[in-house]
N, C-alpha and C positions, 0 to 999 in steps of 0.2 A: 680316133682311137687314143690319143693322148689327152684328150679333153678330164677334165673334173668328171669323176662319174656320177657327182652332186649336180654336176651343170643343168644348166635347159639346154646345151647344146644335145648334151651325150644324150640326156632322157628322151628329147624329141627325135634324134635322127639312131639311136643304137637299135630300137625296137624295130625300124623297116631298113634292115640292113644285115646282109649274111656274107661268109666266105671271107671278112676282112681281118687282120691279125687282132690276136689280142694282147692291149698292154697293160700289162700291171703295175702301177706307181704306188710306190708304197711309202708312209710316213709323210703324209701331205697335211696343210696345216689352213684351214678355210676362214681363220678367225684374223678378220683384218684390224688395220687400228681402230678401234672401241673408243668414243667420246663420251669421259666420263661428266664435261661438263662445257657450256659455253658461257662465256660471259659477255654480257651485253649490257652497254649504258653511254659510251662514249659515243660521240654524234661525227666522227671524223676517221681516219685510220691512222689505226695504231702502231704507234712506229716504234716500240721498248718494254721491254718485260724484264721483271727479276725478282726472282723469288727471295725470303728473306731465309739465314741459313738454318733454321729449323721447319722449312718450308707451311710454316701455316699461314702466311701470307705471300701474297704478290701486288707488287706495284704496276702500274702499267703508265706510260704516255704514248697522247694523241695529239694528231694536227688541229683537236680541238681549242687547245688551249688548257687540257685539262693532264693533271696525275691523278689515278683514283690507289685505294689502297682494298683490296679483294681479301675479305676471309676465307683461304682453300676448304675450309670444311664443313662451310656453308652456301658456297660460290654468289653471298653478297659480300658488298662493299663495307669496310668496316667503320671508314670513317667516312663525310663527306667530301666532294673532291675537290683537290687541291687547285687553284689557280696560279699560273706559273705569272699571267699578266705581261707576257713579254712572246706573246704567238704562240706557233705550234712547238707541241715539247717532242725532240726529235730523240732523246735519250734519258733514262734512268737508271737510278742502282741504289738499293739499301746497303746500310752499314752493315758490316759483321755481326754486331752487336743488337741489329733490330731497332735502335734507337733513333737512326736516321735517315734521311731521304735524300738522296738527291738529284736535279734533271738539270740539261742542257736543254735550251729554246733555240728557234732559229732568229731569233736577235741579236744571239748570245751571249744573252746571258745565265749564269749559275745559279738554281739557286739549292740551298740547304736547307731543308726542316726536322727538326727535333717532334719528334713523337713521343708526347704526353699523355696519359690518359685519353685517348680517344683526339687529340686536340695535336695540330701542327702550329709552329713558328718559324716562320720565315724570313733565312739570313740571306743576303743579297750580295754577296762579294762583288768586285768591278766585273763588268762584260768582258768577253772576247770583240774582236770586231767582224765577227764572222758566224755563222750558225755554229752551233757545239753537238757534235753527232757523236758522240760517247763521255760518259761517265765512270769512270771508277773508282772506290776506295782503297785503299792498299789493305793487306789483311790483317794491320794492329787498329783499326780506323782514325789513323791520324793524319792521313793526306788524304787527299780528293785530289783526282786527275781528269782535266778535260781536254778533248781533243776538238778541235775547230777547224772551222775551212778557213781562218785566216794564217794557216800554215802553221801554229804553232801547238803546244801543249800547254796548259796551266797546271802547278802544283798550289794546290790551297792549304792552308791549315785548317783541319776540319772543324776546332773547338773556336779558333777567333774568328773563321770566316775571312781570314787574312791570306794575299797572295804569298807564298815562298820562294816564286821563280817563274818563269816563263820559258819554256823549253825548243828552241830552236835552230832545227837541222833540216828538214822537209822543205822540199821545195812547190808542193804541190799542198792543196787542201789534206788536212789529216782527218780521217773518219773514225778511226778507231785507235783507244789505248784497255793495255789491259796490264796487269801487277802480276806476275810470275808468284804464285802459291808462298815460296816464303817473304814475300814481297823487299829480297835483296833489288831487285832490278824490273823495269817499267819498261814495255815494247809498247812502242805507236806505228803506223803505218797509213801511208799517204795515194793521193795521186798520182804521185811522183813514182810507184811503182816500188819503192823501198820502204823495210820497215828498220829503226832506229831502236837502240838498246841504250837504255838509258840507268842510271843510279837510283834505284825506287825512294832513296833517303835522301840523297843530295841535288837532286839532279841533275849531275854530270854525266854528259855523254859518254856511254861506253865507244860503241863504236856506231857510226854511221858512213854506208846502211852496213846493217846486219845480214841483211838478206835484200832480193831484188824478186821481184814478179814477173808474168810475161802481161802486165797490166795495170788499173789501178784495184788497189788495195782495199775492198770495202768489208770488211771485218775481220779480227786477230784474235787470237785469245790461248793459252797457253795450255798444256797436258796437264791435268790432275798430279802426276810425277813432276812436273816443271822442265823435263826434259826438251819436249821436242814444241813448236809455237808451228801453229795451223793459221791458215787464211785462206778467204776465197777473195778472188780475183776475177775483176771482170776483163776480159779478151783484148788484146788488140784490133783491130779493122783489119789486118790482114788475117785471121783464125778466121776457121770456121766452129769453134765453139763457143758460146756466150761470155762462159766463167772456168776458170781453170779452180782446184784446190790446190796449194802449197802447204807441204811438210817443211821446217828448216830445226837443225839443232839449236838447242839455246845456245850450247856453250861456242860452238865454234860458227855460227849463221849458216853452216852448208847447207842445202837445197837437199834436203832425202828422197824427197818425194812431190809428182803432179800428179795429180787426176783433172782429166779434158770429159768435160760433160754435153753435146751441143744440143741438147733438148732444152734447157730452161736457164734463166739466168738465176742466179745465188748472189744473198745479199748477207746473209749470216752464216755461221758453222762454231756450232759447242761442241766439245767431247763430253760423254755422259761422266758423272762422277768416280765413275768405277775406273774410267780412262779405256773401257772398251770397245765403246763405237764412238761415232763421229755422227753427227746429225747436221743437216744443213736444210737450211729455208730455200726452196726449191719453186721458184715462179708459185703456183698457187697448191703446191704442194709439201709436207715434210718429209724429208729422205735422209736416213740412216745407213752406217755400213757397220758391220762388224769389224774389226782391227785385227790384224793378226802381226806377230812381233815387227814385221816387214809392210809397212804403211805403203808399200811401193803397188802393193797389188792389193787393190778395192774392193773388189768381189763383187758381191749383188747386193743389189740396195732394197730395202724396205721401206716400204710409200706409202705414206699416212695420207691421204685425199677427207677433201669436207669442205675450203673455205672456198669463197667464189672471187676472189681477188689475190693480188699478190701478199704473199708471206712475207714481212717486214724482218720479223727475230723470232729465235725460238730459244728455251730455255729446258733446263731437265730439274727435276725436283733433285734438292739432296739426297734422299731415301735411291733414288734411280727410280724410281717407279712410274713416273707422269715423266709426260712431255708436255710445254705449254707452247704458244703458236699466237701472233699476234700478226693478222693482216688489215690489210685495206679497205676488208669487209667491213671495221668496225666492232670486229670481236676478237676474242681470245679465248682459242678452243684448249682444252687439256686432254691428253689423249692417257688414256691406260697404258704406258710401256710395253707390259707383258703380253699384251695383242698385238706386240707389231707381227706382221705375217707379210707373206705372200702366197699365191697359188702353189707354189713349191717353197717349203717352208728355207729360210737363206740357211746356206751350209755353213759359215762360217766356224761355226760353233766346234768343226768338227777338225779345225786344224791342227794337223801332225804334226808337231817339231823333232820327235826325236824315238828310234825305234833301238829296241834289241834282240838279241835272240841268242836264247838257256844255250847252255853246252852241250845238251842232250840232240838239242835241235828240233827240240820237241813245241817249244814254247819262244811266241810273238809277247815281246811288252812293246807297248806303245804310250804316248803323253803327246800332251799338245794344248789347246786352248780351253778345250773344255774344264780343265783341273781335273781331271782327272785320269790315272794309268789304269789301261786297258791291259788282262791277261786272254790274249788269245793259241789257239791251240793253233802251231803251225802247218798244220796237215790239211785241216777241216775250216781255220777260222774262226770257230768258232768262240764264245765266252767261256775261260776253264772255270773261273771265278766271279763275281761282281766286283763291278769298279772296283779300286782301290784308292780310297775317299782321306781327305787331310787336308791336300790343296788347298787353299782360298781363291789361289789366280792363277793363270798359268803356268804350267810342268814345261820347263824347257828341257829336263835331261832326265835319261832314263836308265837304268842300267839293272842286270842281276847276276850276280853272284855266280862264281863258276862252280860253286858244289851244289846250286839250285834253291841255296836256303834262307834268300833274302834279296827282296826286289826293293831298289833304293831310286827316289827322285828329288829332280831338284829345280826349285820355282820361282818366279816372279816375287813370291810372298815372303823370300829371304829364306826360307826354311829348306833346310833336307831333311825327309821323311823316308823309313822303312818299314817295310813290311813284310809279314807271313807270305807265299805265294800260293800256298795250298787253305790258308784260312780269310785270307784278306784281312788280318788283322795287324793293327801295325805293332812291331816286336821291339821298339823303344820311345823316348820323347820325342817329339819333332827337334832337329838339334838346328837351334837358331844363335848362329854363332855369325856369320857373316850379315854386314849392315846395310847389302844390296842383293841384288837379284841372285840366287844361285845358278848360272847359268848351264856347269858341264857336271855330271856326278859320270864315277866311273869306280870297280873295282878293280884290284890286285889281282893279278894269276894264280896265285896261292890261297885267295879268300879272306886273306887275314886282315887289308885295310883297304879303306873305299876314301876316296877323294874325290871333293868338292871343290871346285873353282866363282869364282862372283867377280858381277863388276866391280865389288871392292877394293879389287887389283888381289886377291890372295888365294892361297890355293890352300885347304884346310886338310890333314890326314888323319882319319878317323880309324881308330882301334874296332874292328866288325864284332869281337867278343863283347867290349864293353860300351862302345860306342860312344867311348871318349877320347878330345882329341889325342894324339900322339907325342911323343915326347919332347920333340922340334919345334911344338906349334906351328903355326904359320908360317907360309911359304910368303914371299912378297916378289907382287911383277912390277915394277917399277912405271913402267909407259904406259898401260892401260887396263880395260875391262880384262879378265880371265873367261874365253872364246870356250879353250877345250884343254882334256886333261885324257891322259894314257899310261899307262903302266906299262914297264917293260913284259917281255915273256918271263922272264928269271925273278920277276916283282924289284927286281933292286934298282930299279930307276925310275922316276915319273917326268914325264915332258908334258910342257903347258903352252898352250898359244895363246896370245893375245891381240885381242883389234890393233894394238899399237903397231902390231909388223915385228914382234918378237916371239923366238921359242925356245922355252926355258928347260934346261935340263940338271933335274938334281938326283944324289944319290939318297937313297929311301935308309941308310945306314946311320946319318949321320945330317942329310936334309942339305948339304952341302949345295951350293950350284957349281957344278963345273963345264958347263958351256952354257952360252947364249948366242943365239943366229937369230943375227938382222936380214929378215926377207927381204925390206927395199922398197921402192918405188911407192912409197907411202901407203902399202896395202896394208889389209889387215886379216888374222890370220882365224880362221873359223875353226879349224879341224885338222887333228893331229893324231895319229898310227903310226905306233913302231913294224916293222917288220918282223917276220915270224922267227926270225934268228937275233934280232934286238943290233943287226948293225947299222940300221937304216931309221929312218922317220920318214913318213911320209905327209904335205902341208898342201892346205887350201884355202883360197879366201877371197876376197874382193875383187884380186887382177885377172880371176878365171883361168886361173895359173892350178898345176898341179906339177907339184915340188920334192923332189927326194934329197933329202940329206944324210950326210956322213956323221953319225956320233960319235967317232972319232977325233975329227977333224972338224966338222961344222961346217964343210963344206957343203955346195948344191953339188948333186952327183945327176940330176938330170932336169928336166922340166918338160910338160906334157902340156901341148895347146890343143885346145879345140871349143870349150864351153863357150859359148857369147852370155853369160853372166856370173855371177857371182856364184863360187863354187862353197858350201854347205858345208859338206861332211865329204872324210875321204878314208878306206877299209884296204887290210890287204886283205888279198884270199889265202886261207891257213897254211900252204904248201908254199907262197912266197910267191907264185909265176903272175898271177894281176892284181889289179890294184881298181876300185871300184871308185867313185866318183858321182856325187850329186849335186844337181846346180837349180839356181832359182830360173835356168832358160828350160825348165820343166824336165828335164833328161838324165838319164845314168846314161854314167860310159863303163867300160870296161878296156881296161889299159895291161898292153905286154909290159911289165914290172921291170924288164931288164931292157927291151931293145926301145918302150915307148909308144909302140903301133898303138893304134887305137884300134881296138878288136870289136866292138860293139855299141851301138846307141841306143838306148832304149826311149821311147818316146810317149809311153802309155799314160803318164799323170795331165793333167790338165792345167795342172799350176806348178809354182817351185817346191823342188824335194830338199826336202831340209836335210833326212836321215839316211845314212847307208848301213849295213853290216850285213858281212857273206853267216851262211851258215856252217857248223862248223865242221864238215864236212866238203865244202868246199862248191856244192854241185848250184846252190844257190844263194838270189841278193835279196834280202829284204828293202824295203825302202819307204821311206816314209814323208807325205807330202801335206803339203796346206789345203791341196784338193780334197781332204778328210781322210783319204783311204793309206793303207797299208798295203803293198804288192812284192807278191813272189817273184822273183823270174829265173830263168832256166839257165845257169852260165854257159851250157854245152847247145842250147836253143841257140843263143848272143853267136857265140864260137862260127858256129854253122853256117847259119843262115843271118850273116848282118849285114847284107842289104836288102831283104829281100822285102818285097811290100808285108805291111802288114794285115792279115786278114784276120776275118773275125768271127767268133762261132756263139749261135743263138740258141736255146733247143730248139728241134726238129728243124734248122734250118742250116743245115752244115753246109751246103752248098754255096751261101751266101755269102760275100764278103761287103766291108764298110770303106768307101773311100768317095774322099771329102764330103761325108754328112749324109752320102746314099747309102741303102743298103742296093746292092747290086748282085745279080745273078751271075751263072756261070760264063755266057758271053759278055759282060762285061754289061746288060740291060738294065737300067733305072727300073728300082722295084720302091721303092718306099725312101722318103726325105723323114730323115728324123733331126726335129729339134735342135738346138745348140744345147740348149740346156740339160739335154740325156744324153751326150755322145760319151760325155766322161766314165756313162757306167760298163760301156763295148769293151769288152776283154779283150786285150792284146794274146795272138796264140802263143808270144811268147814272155806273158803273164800267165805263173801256171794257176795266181791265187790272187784276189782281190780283198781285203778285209775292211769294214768299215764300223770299225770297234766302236762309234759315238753313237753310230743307232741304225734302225734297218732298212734306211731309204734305198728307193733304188729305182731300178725298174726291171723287167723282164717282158721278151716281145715272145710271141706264142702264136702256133696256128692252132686253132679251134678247131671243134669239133663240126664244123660245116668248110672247114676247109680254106684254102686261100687263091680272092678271086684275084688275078692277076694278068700284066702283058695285055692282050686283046680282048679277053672277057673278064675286063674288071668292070663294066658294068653288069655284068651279074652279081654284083655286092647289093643291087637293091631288089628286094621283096619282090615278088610279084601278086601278092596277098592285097586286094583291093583294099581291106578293110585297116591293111597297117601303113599304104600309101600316101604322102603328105602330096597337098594339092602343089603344083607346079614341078614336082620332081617326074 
């Protein structure tokens, strides 16, 4: 009943079969990756690919002994191919510029070609004394970096072919280097399970390591942003996974993020141009994830299948559009992007970071991955309006107006953008004042100014009439990114939080700052709410800590444990008595505001909730998660009933309840296993509302119109009609 209803499964067995539920899965997507081309000519496997940055060519090296150079828009070869004369070429990379070539052999040695008119010339700098398993250029193309298994780097001069340096910190064979986007700074990474940060101009060590693995190192390569440096890693002997992926900061080498895969091992991983998935060369497979701001959690991958050997490297076109894939086979297939699929098309798309809801109480805004703010109607769910379009990249914050008359966000793309909410048209310029991500937008009590906060460190107060800045300018946070931003109830105050583990309190009179509170223990601070009487603030962030402070005094006035992760967003309820709470360990809590109890857990999302806000009546919480969806819930449901198991209601199948993955009858009897992958869409009873503003997937379980064979006569689910019976059933 879950199958494809396109399958041969569903087509041959639905027809001699009655009395079984019916499922409906909606929004499925059958169109796998599409190969728009292969390329074949090399007599060996191919171990290096890389497109040139207007992507109308690609280079490739084999164990042949060969570089060929590929016209993408003809899928022949443009020129003849290149002889390295020194074995198999283990690595390649063209210049920025298109004018150059260059591979690493396993002799290694280097070599450089100049592309003239259809014609190479080949520069031969000294060897390495060890195979050269990566190549890079930096992005003004004046150094060339190689990386070898004699433990070291080389910096070449690209125009004389001359060495600069030799780079040595690794204690193990180095596989890979790669030039951080403004090419200040060069990561390599080794056997030795660390990757080293180096001076991309000088070659001086920054720091070594920068980062460590739980392995070795066999591929690196930096974020589109330059921010964050990805690697896959292959396992230790003691794992039971092959290859591990690593996230690490540039600036400071912390460890963000692992993904454990134990199906296949991984020898490559690029971030697509956009910087929104991640792709990695997958035993004899390509696999993709979608990204959402929090790299910690992976989601479902998408799987490009076709070669019949191991996946060496893969590469994405500039444009984003192609993925290219060089294995073992001896080819290089290019796949159509836009087809990546799977049987259930991947959700990513549909991640929520940040929700609100109108004064009226009438109206759901939502934002998230897709770029786009959702206006849904909170009763119903429904779409009041179409998207609300400007975005280019992610909407991290979402906010509207407390007289109803302008929905404002703020994005990845640096911009804050408003809008109509009754036209969907937007009612000024995009205002692109801050020189980083706009992370938190938020308006005033009074309507009269809306503030933006950025990684910029600044916190900007916008005039709502004219929707220019205010007369203070900028606010400045000194320690770090700007997290989140809140206006007092009386508007005459704004409070900011920042990742640094500071909150900044100024008067809106004068822009003045007159307190700062240091949270401590090196956290960082996500989310900040004054209290409904303005004497209080309420903080959340990193330590899974939930924090009230004194605005008077700056003082902590209490502290609330229970999250095991990283707490998001944190709301009071209008009346002052709790205090709402969302965390990335998938959960809302609901907290007594004055004594601290934990009054309620809600467990319905299936990933981390970025978003909280009560509505303004007090009786419910919206919330908003990476899972895609939007959910109601009941505060006086929480109040009541907060331990009590959670059941779950289907049409016509009220008697039923869901626990761990079955649906179960009233004694408690196995009636139906459903999926992993459709539990997320089982309504919590005390979810009064589910919203999934990015599109209409879903599913719904249903008894039919023959009824549901079940318990003892479930084999009466098959026909007894000779002529619709499959032989051996």
């Amino acid at each position: 009943m879950f199958a494809d209803k396109e399958s041969l499964v569903f087509k041959t067995f639905a027809p001699v079969c009655t009395g079984i539920l019916e499922v409906d899965v909606n929004d499925t997507d059958h169109h796998y990756g599409k190969v728009v081309m292969t390329l074949s000519g090399h007599q060996g496997p191919v171990n290096s690919i890389e497109y040139t940055s207007d992507g109308l060519f690609m280079c490739s090296g084999s164990s042949d002994g060969t570089v060929r150079v590929w016209d993408m828009r003809t899928s022949h070869e443009a020129i003849a191919p290149l002889h390295s004369g020194n074995g198999p070429v283990l690595s390649v990379a063209f210049s920025h510029d298109g004018k150059k070539l260059a591979c690493g052999t396993e002799t290694g040695a280097v070599c450089i070609w100049s592309l003239r008119a259809g014609q190479a010339f080949n520069q031969r700098p000294n060897p390495h004394s060890g195979p050269v398993m990566s190549v890079a250029f930096s992005p003004n193309d004046s150094i060339l970096a190689s990386a070898s298994k004699d433990k070291t780097v080389h910096l070449w001069d690209v125009q004389g072919s001359s060495l600069l340096g030799v780079l040595r910190a690794h204690t193990g064979p180095v596989n890979a280097v790669s030039f951080s986007p403004d090419g200040f700074e060069l990561v390599s990474a080794s056997d030795d399970r660390s990757i080293c940060l180096w001076n991309g101009v000088t070659g001086k060590l920054i720091r070594a390591p920068h980062g460590t693995a739980d392995g070795p190192i066999t591929s690196i390569c930096f974020s589109p942003d330059g921010k964050k440096i990805v690697a896959t890693c292959d396992a230790d002997s003691n794992s039971a996974s092959p290859f591990t992926i690593c996230f690490w900061r540039r600036r400071t080498g912390k460890r963000i993020a692992t993904w454990n895969d134990p199906s296949a091992r991984a020898v490559s991983a690029r971030y697509s141009p956009d910087g929104r998935s991640i792709w990695i060369a997958h035993g004899n497979q390509v696999r993709s994830w979608t990204l959402s701001r929090d790299v910690r959690h992976s989601g479902h991958p998408t799987t490009l299948e076709g070669h019949t050997a191991e996946v060496r490297c893969i590469i994405l076109s500039p444009d984003n559009l192609y993925i290219a894939s060089a294995s073992d086979d001896h080819t290089i297939r290019v796949w159509k992007a836009e087809y990546q699929g799977a049987a259930v098309r991947s959700r990513e798309n549909g991640h929520i970071y940040s929700v609100a809801v109108s004064s009226d109480g009438e109206t759901i805004v939502s934002g998230g991955y897709d770029c786009l703010v959702h206006v849904s109607d909170a009763k119903t769910g429904e779409a009041k309006v179409a998207p609300l379009l400007g975005h280019t990249q992610w909407v991290f914050s979402v906010a509207i107006s407390p007289d109803g008359h302008i929905i404002a966000a703020g994005g990845c793309d640096q911009s804050v953008r408003v809008w109509d909410p009754w036209t969907s048209q937007a009612v000024a310029e995009p205002l692109h004042v801050h020189r980083h991500n706009a992370e938190t937008v938020a308006f005033s009590p009074n309507s009269r100014w809306l503030a933006s906060g950025s990684t910029d460190r600044t916190v900007i107060i916008w005039e709502v009439e004219t929707m220019l800045q205010w007369s203070f300018g900028k606010l400045q946070c000194d320690d770090n990114c700007v997290a989140a931003v809140a206006f007092a109830p009386d508007s005459q105050y704004l409070v900011a939080g920042s990742t640094g583990g500071q909150i900044y309190l100024w008067r809106m009179e004068n822009g003045e700052l007159f307190r700062q509170i240091h949270v401590g223990n090196g956290s960082t601070v996500e989310s900040v709410c004054f209290s409904p009487d303005g004497t209080r603030v309420v903080s959340g962030g990193d330590d899974r800590v939930v924090r009230i402070w004194c605005v008077d005094t700056g003082e902590q006035i209490s502290a609330f444990y229970g999250h095991t992760d990283e707490v998001q967003s944190v709301a009071y309820c209008p009346n002052g008595r709790y205090i709402a709470s969302a965390s990335q360990d998938k959960t809302l809590r609901l907290w007594d505001a004055t004594t601290g109890a934990l009054n309620s857990t809600w467990c319905g999302h299936s990933a981390g909730v970025w978003s909280v806000a009560f509505t303004p009546d007090g009786r419910s919480i919206a919330s908003g998660s990476i899972d895609g969806t939007v959910r109601i819930w009941s505060v006086q449901g929480g109040l009541h009933n907060p331990s009590e198991p959670r059941s779950h209601t289907f049409p016509a199948l009220d008697t039923v309840r869901f626990v761990d993955g079955w649906l179960t009858g009233p004694a408690g009897e196995l009636l139906l296993w459903v999926p992993a992958a459709y539990r997320e869409y089982l309504a919590d009873a005390q979810c009064t509302l589910r919203i999934r503003p990015h599109m209409d997937d879903g599913f719904a379980i249903n008894v039919g119109a023959t009824g549901w064979h079940r318990g003892e006569d479930w084999t009466s689910c098959w026909k007894n009609d000779e002529n619709t019976r499959i032989s051996g059933i």
